[in-house]
C-alpha positions as CSV (number, residue, x, y, z in Angstrom):
1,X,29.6,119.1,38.3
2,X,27.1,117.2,36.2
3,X,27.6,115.6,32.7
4,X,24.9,114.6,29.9
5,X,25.1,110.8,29.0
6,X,23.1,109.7,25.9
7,X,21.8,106.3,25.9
8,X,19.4,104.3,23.5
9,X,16.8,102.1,25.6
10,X,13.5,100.6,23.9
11,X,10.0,102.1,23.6
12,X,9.2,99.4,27.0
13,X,11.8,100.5,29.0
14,X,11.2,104.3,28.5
15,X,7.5,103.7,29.3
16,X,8.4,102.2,32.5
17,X,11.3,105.0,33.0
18,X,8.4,107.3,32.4
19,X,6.0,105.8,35.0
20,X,8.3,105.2,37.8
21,X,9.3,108.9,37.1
22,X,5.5,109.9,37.2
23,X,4.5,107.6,40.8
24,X,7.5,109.3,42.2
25,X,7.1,113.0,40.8
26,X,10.5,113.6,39.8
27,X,11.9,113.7,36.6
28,X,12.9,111.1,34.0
29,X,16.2,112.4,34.2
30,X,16.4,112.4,37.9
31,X,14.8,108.7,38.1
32,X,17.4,107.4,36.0
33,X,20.6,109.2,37.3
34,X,18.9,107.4,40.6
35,X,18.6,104.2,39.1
36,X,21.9,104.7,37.7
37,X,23.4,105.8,41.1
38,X,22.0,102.5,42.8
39,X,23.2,99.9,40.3
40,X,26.4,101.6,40.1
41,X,26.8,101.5,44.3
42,X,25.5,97.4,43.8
43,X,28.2,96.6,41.4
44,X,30.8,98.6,43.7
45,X,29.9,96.5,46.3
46,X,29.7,93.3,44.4
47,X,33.3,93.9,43.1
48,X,34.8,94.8,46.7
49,X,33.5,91.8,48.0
50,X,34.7,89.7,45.3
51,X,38.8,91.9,45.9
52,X,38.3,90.9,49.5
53,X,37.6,87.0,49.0
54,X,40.0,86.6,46.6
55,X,42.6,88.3,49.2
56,X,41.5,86.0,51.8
57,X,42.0,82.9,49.1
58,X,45.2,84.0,48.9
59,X,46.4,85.3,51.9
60,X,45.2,81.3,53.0
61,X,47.3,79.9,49.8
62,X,50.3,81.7,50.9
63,X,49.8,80.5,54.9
64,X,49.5,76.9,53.3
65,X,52.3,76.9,51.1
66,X,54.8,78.6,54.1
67,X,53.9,75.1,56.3
């Protein structure tokens, strides 16, 4: 299943969109759900790795505070 997002971006960005799109021979729609699909998988990872340090933190807290 697919949806349609509408975004407003600036006449620089598009013409970058537009030649990424154009070196890689694919569509602007399919370079951006791409992009879109990357960042989205970087901030997934960013935000796991932040859940699991602060677990550790307190899992160590908790270990400190039973002694």
């Amino acid at each position: 299943m697919s949806a349609r997002l509408q975004v407003n971006i600036s006449d620089e960005m598009m013409n970058r969109i537009d030649m990424y799109a154009n070196k890689l021979g694919v569509t602007r729609s399919a370079f951006c759900a791409v992009i879109l699909g990357q960042g989205l998988a970087g901030y997934d990872a960013t935000f796991g790795m932040v859940a699991d340090v602060q677990t550790q933190m307190t899992n160590k807290l908790l270990e400190k505070a039973e002694k």
